[in-house]
C-alpha positions as a Python dict, from the first residue, in 0.01 Angstrom:
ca = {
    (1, 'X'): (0, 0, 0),
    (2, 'X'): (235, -281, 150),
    (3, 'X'): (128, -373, 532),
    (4, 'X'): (285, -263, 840),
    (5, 'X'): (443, -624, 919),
    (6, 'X'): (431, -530, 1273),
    (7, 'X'): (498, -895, 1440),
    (8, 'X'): (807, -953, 1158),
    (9, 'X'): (956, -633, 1372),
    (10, 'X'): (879, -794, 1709),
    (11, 'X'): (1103, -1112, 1595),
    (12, 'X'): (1376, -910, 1438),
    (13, 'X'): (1437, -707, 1742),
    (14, 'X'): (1445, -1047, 1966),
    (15, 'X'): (1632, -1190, 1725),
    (16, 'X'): (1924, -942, 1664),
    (17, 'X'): (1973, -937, 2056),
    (18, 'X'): (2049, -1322, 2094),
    (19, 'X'): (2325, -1269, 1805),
    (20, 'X'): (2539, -1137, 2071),
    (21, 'X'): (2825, -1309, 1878),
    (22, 'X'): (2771, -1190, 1536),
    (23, 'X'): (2958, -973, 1353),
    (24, 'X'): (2686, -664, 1318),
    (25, 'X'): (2707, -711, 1689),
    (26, 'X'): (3080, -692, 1812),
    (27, 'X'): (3145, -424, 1592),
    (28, 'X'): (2888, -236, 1776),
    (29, 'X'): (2977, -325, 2104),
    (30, 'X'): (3027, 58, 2226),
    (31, 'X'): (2673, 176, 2167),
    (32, 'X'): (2446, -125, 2343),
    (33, 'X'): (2289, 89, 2541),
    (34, 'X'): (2200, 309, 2244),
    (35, 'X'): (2047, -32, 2031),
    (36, 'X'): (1865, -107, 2416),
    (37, 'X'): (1713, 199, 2381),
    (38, 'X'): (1587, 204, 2019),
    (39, 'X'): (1496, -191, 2027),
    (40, 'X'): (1333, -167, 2334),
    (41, 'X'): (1139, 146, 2289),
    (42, 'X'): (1060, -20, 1970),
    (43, 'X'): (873, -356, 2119),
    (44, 'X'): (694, -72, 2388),
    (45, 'X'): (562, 128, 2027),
    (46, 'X'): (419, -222, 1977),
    (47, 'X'): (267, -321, 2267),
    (48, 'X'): (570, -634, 2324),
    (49, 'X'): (772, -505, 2567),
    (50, 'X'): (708, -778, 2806),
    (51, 'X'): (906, -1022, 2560),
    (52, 'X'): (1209, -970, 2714),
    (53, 'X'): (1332, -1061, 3055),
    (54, 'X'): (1339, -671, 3204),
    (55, 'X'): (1535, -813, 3518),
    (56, 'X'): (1821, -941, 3294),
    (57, 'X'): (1819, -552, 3083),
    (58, 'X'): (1825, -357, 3381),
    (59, 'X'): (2038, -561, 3542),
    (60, 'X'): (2273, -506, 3273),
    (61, 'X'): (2191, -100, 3279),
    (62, 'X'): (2310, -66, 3617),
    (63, 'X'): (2657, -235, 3525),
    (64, 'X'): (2729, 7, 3263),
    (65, 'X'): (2694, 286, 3514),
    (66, 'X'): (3030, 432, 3659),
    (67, 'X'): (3132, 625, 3992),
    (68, 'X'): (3075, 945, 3816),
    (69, 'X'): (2703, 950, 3797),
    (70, 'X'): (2675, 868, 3353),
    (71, 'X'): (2672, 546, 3219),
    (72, 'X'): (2907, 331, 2949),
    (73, 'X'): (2783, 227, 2628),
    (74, 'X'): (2825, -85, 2750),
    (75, 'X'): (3042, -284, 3047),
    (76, 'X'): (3361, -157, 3120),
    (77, 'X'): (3317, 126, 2807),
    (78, 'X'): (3418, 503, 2919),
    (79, 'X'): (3054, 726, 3082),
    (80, 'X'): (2900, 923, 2825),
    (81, 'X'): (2598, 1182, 2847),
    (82, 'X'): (2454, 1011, 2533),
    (83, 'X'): (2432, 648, 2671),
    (84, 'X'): (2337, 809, 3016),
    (85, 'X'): (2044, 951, 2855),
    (86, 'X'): (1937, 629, 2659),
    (87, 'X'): (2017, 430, 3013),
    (88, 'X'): (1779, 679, 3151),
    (89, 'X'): (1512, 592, 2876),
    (90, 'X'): (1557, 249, 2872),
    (91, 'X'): (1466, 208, 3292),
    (92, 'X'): (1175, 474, 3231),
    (93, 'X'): (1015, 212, 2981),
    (94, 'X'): (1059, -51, 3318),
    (95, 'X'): (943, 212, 3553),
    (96, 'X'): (1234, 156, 3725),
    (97, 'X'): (1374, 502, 3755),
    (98, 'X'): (1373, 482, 4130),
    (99, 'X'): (1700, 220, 4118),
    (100, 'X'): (1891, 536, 4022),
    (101, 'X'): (2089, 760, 4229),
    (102, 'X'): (1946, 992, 4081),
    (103, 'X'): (2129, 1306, 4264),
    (104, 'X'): (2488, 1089, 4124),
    (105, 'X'): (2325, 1086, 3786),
    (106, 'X'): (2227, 1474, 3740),
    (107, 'X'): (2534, 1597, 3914),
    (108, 'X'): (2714, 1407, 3625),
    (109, 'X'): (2498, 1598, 3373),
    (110, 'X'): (2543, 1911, 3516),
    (111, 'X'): (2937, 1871, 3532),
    (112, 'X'): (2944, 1856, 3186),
    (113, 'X'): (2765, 2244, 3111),
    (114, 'X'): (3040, 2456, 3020),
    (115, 'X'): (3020, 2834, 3120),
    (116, 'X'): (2879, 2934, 2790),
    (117, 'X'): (2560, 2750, 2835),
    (118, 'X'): (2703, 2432, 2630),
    (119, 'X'): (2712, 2091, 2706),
    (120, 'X'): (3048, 1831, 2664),
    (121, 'X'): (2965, 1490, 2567),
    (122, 'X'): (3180, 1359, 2832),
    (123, 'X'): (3530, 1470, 3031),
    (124, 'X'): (3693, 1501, 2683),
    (125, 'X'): (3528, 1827, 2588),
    (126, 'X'): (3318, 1809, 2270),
    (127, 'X'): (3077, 2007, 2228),
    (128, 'X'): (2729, 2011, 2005),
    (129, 'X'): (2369, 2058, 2065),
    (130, 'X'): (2263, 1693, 2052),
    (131, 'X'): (2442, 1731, 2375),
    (132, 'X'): (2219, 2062, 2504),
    (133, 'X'): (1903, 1865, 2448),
    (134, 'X'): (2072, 1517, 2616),
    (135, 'X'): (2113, 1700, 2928),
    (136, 'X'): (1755, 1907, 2935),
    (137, 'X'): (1578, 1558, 2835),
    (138, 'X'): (1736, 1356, 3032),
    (139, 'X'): (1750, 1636, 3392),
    (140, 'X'): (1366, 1711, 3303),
    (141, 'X'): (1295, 1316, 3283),
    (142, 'X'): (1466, 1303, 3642),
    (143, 'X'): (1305, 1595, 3773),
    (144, 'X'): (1632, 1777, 3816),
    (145, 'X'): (1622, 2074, 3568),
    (146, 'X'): (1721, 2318, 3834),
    (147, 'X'): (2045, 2182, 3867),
    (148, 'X'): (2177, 2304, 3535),
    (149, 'X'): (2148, 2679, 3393),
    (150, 'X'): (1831, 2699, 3196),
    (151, 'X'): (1863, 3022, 3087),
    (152, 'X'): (2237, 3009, 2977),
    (153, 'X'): (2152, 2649, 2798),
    (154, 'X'): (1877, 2822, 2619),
    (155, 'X'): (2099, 3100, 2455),
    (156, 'X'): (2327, 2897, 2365),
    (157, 'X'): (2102, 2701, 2170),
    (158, 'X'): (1905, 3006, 2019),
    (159, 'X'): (2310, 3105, 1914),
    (160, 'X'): (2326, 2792, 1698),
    (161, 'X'): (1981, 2892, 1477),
    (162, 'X'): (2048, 2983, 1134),
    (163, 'X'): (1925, 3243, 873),
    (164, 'X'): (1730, 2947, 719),
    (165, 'X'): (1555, 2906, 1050),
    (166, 'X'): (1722, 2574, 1146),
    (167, 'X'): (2002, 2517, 1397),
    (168, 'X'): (2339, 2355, 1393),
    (169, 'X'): (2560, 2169, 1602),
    (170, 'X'): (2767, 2484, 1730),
    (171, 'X'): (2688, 2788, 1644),
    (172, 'X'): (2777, 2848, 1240),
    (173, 'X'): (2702, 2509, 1214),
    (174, 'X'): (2506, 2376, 933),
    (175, 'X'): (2143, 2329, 971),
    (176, 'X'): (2054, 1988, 988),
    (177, 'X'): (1741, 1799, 1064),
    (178, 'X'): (1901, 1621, 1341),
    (179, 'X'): (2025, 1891, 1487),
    (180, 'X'): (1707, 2057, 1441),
    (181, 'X'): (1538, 1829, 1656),
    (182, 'X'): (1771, 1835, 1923),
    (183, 'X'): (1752, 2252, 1962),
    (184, 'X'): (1328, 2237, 1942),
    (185, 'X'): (1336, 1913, 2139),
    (186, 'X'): (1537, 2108, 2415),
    (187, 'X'): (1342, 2430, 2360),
    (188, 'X'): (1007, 2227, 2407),
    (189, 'X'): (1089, 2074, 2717),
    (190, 'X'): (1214, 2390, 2866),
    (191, 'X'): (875, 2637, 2749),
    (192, 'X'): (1083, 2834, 2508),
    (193, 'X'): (961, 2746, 2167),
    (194, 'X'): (903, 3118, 2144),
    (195, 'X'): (1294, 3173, 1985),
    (196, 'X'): (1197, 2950, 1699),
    (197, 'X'): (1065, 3094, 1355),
    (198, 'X'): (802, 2873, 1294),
    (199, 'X'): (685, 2925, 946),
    (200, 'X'): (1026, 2978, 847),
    (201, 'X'): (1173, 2626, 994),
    (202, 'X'): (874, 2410, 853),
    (203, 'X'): (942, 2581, 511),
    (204, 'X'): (1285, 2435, 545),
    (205, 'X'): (1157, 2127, 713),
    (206, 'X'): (928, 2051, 416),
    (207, 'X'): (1170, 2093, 151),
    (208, 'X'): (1369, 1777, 263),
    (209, 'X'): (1071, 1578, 150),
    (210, 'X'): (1167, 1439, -184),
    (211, 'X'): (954, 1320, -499),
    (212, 'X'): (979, 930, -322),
    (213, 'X'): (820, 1063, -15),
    (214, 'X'): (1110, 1018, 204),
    (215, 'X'): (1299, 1277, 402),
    (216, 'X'): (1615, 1394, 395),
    (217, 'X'): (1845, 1537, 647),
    (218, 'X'): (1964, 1816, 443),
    (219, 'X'): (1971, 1941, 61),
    (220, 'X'): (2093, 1752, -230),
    (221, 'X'): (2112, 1480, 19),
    (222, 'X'): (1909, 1114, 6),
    (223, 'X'): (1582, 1055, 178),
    (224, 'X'): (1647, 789, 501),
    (225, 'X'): (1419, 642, 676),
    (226, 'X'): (1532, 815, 1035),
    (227, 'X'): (1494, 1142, 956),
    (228, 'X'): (1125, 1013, 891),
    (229, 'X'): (1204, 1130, 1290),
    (230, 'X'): (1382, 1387, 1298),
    (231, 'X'): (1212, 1624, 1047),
    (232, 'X'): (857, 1504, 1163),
    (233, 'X'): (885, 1525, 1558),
    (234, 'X'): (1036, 1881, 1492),
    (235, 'X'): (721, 2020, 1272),
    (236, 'X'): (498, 1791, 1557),
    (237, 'X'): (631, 2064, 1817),
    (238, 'X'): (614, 2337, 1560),
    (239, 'X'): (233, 2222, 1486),
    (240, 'X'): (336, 2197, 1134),
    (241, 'X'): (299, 1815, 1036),
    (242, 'X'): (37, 1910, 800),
    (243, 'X'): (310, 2067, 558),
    (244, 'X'): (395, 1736, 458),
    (245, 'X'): (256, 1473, 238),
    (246, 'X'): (145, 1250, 482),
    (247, 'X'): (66, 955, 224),
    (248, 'X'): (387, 970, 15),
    (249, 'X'): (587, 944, 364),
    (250, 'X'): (427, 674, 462),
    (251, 'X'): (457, 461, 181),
    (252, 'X'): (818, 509, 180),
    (253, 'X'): (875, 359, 518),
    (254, 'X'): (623, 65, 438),
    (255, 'X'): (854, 6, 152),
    (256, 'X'): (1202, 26, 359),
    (257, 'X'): (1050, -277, 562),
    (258, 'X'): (1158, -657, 513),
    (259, 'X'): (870, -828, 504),
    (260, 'X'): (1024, -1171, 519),
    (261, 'X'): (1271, -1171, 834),
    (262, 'X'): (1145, -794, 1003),
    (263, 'X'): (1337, -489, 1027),
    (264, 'X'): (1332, -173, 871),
    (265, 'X'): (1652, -31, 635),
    (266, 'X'): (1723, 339, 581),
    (267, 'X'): (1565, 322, 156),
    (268, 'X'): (1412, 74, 9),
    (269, 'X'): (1615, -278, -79),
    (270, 'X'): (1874, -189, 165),
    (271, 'X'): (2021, -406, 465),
    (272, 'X'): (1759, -335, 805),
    (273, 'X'): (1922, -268, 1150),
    (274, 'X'): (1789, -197, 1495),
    (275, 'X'): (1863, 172, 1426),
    (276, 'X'): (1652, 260, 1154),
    (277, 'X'): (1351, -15, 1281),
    (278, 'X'): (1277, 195, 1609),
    (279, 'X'): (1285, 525, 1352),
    (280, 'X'): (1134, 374, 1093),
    (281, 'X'): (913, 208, 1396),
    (282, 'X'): (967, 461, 1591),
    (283, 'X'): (1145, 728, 1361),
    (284, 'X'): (1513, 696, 1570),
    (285, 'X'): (1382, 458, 1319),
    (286, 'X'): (1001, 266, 1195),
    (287, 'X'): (750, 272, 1464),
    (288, 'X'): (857, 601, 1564),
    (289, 'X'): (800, 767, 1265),
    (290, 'X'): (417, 578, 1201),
    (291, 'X'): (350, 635, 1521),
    (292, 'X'): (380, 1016, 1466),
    (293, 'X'): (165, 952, 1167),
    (294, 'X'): (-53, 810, 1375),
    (295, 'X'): (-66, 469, 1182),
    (296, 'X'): (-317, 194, 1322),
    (297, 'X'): (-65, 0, 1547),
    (298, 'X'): (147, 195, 1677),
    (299, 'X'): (133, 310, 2001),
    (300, 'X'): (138, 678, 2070),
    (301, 'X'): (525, 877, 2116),
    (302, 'X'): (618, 1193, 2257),
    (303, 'X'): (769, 1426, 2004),
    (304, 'X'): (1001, 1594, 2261),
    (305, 'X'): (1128, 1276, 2500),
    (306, 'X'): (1085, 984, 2195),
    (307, 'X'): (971, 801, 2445),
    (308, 'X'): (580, 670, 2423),
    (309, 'X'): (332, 909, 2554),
    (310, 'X'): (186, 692, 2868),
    (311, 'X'): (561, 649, 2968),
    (312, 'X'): (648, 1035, 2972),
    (313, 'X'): (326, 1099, 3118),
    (314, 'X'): (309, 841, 3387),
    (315, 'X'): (663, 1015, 3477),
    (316, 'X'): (588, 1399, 3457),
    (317, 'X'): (250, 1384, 3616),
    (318, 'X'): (198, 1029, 3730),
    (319, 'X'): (-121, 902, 3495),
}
């Protein structure tokens, strides 16, 4: 089996985040905060976080935020509940959660739950479950959960499961593994993993694995390295890992590496980018997803927060 080139990642990650200037770079201007999140999470899952200069990163964290409470995906870019959440993550991996306001912050989140237990994105209205769990992560990582509905923000989520046993992104919606781990993600964190058929979602869970060992994201579609993520943290909180074929999985994210410059693609022989490296590390993209696997290396990650264990836990009950 081909090596997990562990240090090869380390360098990719610093190296992509000099390249301010590239093209790969400009184009993805609006969701910095998003590639902070997954590269630095990424170097933490490796034990390098202290590579980079975490005055400089937070620094830059706090400029994104806005007078509302949620943060930009980067200076001068519009508040969003998904960048506020990975802003959230990215100064939990510093310990430096007390810089927040954090009564601005959650009174931002809970602006955006709509009357029907749904969350918006951001003042423009949309509305999906990758949203629901956003909120509940990112309240419950601030120790603010009472400042939102629970209850309401639960049934709205059960509203979105599916015959199949998997949820979409509104209710009708498709079931898809990414949503799937945002509605058990959410129900996790809130105790209520009680309104998910368990047998029934891990059957469906199990079926995206495909004769390459990869996972898909739904059927007839192609395996990708991030729903190596998805579909595994979702049958971690389901206790149903052991439905898949651990080996065959693991081999095909060894094999989406590039073993000569670092980084991790979503198959095999295709370009690498920060995304897929922290799923693929971390299953948002690779060390992620081998950490779940428990592959020598990689440091342990919580299924629910994907954030690493000692971080969540040095948070929610201060060890």
């Amino acid at each position: 089996m081909v090596e997990f080139a562990a240090e090869k990642h380390v360098q990719y990650i610093i190296t992509v985040e000099k390249k301010k200037d590239a093209f790969e770079s400009v184009v993805m201007e609006h969701l910095r905060m998003n590639g902070a999140y997954w590269g630095l999470t990424t170097l933490d899952l490796l034990g390098k976080l202290h590579v980079v200069d975490q005055d400089e990163v937070i620094s830059w964290v706090m400029e994104c935020q806005h007078e509302s409470g949620g943060f930009g995906g980067n200076v001068g870019h519009d508040p969003h509940i998904l960048y506020t959440l990975s802003a959230v993550q990215v100064l939990a991996l510093f310990d430096r959660l007390h810089m927040l306001d954090i009564e601005n912050v959650s009174n931002y989140i809970a602006s955006l739950q709509n009357e029907d237990g749904s969350f918006s994105g951001d003042m423009w209205g949309e509305v999906d479950t990758r949203f629901s769990y956003i909120a509940i992560c990112c309240l419950s990582l601030l120790r603010q959960l009472d400042k939102i509905d629970v209850e309401k923000a639960v049934n709205y989520i059960v509203r979105c499961k599916n015959l199949d046993g998997g949820f979409g992104a509104t209710p009708g919606g498709e079931s898809h593994a990414g949503q799937i781990f945002c509605c058990v993600g959410a129900l996790s964190i809130t105790g209520s993993l009680h309104h998910v058929d368990k047998d029934l979602l891990a059957w469906w869970l199990c079926e995206r694995q495909v004769k390459s060992g990869g996972l898909n994201g739904r059927p007839e579609k192609l395996p990708d390295v991030c729903y190596s993520w998805w579909v595994l943290s979702s049958l971690i909180m389901i206790d149903r890992v052991h439905w898949i074929d651990r080996e065959k999985l693991i081999k095909f994210i060894l094999d989406c590496q590039d073993l000569e410059k670092g980084g991790i693609s979503d198959r095999p022989d295709d370009a690498v980018d920060v995304f897929h490296t922290y799923f693929g590390v971390a299953g948002k993209t690779f060390v992620s997803s081998l950490s779940l696997l428990e592959y020598p290396g990689a440091k342990a990650i919580d299924p629910a927060y994907a954030l690493p264990v000692d971080v969540v836990n040095r948070i929610l009950i201060g060890s």
